[in-house]
Biotite code that builds the C-alpha atoms (Angstrom):
import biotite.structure as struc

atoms = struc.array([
    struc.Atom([0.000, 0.000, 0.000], chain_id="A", res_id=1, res_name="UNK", atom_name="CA", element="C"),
    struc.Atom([2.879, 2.917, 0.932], chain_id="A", res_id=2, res_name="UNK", atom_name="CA", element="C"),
    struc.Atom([4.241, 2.018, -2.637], chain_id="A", res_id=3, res_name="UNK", atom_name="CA", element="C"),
    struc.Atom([0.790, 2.834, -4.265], chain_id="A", res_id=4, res_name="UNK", atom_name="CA", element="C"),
    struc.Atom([1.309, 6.414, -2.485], chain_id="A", res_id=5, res_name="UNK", atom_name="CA", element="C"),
    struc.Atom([4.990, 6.652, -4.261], chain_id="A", res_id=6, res_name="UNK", atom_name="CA", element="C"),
    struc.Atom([3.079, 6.085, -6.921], chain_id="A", res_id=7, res_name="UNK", atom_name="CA", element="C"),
    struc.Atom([0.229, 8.400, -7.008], chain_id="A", res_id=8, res_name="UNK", atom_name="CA", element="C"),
    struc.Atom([2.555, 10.989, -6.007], chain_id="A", res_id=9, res_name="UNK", atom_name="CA", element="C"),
    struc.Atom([5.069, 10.603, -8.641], chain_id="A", res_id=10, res_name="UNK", atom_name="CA", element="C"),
    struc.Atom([2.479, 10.664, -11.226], chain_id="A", res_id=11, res_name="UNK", atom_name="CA", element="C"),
    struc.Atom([0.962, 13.605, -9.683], chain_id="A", res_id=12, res_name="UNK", atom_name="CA", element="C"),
    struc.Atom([4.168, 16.013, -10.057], chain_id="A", res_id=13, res_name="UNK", atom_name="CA", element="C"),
    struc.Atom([4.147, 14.833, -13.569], chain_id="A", res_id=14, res_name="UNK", atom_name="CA", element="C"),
    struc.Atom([0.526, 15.472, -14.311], chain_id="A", res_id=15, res_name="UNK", atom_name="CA", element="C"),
    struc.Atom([1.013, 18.867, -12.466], chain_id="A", res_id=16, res_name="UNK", atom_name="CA", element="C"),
    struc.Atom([3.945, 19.621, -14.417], chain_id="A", res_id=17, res_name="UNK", atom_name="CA", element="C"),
    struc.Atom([2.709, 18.697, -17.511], chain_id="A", res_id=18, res_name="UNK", atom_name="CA", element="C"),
    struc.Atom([-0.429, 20.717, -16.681], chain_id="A", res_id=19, res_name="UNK", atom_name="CA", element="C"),
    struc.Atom([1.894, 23.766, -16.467], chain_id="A", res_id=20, res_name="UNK", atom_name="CA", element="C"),
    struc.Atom([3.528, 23.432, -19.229], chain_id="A", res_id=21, res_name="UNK", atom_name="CA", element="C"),
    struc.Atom([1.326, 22.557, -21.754], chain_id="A", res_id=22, res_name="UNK", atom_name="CA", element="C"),
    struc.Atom([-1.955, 25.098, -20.336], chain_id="A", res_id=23, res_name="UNK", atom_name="CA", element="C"),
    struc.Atom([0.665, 28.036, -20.587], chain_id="A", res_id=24, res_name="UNK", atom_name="CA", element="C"),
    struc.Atom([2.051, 27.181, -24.157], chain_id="A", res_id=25, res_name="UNK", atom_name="CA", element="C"),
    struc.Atom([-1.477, 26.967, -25.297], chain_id="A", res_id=26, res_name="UNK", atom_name="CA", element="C"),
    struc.Atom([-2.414, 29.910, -23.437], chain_id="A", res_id=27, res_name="UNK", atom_name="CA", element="C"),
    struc.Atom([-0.115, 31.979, -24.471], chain_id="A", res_id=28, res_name="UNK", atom_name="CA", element="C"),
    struc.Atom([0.231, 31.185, -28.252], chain_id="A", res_id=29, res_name="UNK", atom_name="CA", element="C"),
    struc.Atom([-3.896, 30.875, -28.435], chain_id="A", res_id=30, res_name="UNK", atom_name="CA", element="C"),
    struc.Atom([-4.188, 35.081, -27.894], chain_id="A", res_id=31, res_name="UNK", atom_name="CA", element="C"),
    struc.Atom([-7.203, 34.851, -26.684], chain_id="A", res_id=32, res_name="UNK", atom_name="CA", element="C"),
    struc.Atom([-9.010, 35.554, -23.056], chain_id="A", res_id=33, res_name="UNK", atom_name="CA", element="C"),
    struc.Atom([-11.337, 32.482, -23.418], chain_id="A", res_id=34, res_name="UNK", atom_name="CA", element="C"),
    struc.Atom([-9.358, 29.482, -21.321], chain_id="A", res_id=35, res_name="UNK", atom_name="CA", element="C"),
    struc.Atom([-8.300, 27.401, -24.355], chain_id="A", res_id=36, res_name="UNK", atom_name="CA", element="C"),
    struc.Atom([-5.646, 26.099, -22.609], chain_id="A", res_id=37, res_name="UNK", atom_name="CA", element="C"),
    struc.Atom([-7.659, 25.107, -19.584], chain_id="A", res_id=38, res_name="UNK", atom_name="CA", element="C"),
    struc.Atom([-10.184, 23.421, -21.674], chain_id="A", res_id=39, res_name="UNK", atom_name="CA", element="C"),
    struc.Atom([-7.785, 21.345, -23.771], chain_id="A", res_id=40, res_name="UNK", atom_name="CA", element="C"),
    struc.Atom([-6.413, 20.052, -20.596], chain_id="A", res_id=41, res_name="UNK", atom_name="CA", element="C"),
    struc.Atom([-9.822, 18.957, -19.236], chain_id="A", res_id=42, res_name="UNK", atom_name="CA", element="C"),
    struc.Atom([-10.581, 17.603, -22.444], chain_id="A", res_id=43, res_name="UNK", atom_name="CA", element="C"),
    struc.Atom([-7.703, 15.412, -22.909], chain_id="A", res_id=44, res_name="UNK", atom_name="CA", element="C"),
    struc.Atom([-7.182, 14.322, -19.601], chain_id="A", res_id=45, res_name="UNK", atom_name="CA", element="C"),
    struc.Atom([-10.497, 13.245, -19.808], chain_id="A", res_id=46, res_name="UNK", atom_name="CA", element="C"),
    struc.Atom([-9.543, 10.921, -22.801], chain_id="A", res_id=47, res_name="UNK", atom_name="CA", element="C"),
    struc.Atom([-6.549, 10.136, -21.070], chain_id="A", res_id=48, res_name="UNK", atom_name="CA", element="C"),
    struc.Atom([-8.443, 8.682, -18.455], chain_id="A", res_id=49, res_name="UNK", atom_name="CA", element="C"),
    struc.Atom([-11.141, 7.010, -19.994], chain_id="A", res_id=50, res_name="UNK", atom_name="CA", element="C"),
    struc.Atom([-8.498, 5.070, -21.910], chain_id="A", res_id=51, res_name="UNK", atom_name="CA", element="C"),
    struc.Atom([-6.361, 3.343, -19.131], chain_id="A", res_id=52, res_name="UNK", atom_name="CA", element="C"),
    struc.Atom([-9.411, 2.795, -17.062], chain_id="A", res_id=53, res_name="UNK", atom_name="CA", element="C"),
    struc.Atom([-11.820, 1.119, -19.547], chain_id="A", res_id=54, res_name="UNK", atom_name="CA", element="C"),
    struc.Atom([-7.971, -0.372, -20.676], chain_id="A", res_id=55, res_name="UNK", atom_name="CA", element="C"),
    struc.Atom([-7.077, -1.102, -17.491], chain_id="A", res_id=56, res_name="UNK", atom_name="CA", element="C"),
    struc.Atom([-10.055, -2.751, -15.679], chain_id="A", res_id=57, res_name="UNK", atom_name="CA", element="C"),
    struc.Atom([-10.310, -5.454, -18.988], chain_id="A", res_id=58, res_name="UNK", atom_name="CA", element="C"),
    struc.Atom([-7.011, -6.549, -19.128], chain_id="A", res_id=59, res_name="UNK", atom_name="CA", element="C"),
    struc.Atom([-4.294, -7.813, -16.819], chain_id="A", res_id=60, res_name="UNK", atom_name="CA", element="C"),
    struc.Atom([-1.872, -5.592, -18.489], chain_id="A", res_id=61, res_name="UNK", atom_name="CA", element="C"),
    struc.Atom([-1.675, -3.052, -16.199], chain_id="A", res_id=62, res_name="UNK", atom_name="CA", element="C"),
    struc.Atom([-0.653, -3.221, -13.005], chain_id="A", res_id=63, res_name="UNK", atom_name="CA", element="C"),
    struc.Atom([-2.373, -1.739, -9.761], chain_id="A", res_id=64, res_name="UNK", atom_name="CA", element="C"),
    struc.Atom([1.091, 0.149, -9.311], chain_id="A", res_id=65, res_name="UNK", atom_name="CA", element="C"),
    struc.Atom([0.772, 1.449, -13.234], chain_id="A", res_id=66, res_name="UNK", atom_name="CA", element="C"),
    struc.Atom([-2.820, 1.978, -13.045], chain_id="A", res_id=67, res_name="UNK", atom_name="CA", element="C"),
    struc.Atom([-2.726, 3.717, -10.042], chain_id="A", res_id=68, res_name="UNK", atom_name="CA", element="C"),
    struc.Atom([0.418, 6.165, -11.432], chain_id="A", res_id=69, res_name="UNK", atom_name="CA", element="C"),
    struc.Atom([-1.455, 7.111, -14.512], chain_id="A", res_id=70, res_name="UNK", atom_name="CA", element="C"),
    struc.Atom([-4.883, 7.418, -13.342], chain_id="A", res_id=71, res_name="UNK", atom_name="CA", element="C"),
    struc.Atom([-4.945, 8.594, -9.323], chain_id="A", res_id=72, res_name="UNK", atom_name="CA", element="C"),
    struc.Atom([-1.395, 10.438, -10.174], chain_id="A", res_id=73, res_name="UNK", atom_name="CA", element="C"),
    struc.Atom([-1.254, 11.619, -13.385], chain_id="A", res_id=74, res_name="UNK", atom_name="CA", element="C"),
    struc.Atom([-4.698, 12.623, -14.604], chain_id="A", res_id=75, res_name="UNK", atom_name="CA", element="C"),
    struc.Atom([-5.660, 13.574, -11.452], chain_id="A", res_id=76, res_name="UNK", atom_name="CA", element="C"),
    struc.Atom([-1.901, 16.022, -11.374], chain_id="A", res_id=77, res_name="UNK", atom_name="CA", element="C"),
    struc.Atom([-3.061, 16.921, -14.796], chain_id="A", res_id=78, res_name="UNK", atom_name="CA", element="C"),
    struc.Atom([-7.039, 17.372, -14.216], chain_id="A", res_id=79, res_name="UNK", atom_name="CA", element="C"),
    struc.Atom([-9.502, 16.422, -11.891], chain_id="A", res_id=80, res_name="UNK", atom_name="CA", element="C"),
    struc.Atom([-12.252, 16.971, -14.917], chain_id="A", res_id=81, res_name="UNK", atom_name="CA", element="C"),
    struc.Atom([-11.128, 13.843, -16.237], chain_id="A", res_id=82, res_name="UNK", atom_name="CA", element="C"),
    struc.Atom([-12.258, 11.987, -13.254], chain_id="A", res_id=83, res_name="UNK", atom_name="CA", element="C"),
    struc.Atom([-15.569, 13.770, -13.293], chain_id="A", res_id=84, res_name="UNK", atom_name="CA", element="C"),
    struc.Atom([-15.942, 13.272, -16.603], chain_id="A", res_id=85, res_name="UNK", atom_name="CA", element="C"),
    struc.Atom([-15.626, 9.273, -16.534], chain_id="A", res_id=86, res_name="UNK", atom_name="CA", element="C"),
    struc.Atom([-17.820, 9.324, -13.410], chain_id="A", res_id=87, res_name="UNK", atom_name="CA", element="C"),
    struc.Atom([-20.495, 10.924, -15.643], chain_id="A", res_id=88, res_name="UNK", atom_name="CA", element="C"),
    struc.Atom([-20.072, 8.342, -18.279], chain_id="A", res_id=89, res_name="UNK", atom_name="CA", element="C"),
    struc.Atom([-19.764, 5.868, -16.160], chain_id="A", res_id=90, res_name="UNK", atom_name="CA", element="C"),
    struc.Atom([-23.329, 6.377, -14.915], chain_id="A", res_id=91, res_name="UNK", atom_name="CA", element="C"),
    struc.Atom([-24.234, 7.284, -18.214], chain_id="A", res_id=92, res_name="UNK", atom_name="CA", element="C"),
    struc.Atom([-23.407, 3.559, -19.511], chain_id="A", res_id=93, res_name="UNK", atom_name="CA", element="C"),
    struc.Atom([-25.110, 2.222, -16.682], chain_id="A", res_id=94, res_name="UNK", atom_name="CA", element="C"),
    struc.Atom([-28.801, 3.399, -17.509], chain_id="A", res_id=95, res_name="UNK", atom_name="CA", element="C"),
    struc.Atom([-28.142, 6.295, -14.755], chain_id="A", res_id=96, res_name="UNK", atom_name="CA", element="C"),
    struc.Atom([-29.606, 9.139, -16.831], chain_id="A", res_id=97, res_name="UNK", atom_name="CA", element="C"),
    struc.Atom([-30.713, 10.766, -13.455], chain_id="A", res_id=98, res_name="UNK", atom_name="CA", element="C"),
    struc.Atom([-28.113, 10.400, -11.803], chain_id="A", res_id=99, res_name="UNK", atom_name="CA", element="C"),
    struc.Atom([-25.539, 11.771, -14.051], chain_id="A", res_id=100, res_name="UNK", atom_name="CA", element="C"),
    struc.Atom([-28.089, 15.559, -15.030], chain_id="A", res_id=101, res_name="UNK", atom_name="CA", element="C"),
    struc.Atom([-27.575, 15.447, -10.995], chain_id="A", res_id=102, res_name="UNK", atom_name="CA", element="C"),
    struc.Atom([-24.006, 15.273, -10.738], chain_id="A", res_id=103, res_name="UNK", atom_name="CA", element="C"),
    struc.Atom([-23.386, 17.563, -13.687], chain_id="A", res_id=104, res_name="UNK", atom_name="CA", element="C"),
    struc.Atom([-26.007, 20.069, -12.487], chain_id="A", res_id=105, res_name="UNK", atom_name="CA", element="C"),
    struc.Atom([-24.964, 20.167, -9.219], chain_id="A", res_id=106, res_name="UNK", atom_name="CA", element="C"),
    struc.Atom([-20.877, 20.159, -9.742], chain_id="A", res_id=107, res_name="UNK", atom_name="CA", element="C"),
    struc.Atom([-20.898, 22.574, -12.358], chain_id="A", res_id=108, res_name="UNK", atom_name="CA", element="C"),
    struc.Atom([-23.407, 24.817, -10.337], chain_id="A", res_id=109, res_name="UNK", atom_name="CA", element="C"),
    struc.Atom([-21.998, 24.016, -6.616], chain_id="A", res_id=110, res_name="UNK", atom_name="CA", element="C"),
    struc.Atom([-18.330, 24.567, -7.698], chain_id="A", res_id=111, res_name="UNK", atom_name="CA", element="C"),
    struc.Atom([-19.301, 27.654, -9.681], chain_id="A", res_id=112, res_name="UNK", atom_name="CA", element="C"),
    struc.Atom([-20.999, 29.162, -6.432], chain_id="A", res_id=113, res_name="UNK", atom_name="CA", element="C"),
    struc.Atom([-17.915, 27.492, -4.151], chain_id="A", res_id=114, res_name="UNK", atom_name="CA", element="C"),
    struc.Atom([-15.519, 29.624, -6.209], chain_id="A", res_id=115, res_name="UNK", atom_name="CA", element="C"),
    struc.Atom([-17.946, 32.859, -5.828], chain_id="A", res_id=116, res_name="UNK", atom_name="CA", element="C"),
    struc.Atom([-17.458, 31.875, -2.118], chain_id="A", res_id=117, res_name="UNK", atom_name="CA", element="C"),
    struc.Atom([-14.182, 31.884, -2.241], chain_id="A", res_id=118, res_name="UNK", atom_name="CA", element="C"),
    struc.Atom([-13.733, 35.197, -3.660], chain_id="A", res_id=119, res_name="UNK", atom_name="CA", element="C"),
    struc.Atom([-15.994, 36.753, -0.812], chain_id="A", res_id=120, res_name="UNK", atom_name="CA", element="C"),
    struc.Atom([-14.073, 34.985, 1.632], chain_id="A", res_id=121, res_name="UNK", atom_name="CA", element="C"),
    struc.Atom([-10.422, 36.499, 0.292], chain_id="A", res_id=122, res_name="UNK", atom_name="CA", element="C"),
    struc.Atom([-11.995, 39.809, -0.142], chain_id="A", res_id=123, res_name="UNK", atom_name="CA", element="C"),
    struc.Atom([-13.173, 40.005, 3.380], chain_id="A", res_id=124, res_name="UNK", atom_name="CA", element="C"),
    struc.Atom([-9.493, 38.517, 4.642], chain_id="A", res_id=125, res_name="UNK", atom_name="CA", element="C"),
    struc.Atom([-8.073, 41.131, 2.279], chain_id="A", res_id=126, res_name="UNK", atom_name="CA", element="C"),
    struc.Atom([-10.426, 43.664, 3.364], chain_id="A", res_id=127, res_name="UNK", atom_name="CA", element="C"),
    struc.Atom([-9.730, 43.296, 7.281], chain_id="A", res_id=128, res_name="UNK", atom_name="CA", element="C"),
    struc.Atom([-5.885, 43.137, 6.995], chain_id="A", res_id=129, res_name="UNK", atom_name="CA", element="C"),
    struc.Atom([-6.259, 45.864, 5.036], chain_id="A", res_id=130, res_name="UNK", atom_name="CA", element="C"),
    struc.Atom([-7.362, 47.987, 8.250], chain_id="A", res_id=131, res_name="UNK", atom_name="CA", element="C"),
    struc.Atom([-4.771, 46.786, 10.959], chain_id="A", res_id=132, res_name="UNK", atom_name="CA", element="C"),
])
C-alpha cells in the first residue's frame, strides 16, 4: 500500500507539471481571453483517463502500481475533470440518466458558487488586513 502512495505521487508532479507546461504554451500562443488552454487540458485528460481505465479494468496488463500512477497520479496532477468526466459516463453507460443531469447540475453549479465563495471569503481577509 505505501508504494501505491509513491506512486500516485510521482504521477501527480508529472501530471502537475505537464499541466503547467502545456496550459501556458497553449495559453499563451492561443491570444485569446477564453481558457483554451484550460479546456484542452480537461478535455484530454479526460480521454486520457477514460483510456487506461476502460484499458485497465479489462485486461491484466496493467498493473495496480501502473494503473494507479497514470490514473490517481497523473490525470488527477493533470485534471480532476477527467475523473468527473468518466464518473459521468460511467453512470451514463449504466442506464443512470438521473443520476448523471444530478451530478453535472450540481458540480458545475456548486463549484461555480464554491468559487464565488471563495472570492468573498479572500476579499473580506483582504479587506480586514487591510485595516490593521
Amino acid at each position: 500500500m505505501r508504494s501505491l502512495f509513491l506512486y500516485v505521487a510521482l504521477g501527480s508532479a508529472v501530471g502537475g507539471v505537464s499541466r503547467f507546461a502545456l496550459a501556458t504554451a497553449i495559453q499563451s500562443r492561443a491570444g485569446t481571453p477564453f481558457p483554451l488552454g484550460t479546456l484542452v487540458i480537461n478535455v484530454t485528460g479526460s480521454l486520457v483517463l477514460g483510456f487506461i481505465l476502460r484499458y485497465a479494468l479489462q485486461t491484466s496488463a496493467v498493473s495496480p502500481e501502473l494503473r494507479a500512477l497514470l490514473t490517481t497520479g497523473f490525470c488527477g496532477g493533470y485534471t480532476t475533470f477527467s475523473t468527473f468526466s468518466f464518473e459521468t459516463a460511467a453512470m451514463l453507460e449504466e442506464g443512470g440518466y438521473q443520476r448523471a443531469i444530478l451530478y453535472v447540475l450540481a458540480s458545475v453549479v456548486l463549484s461555480l458558487l464554491a468559487v464565488f465563495l471563495g472570492f468573498a471569503a479572500a476579499d473580506a481577509v483582504a479587506a480586514a488586513r487591510r485595516t490593521v
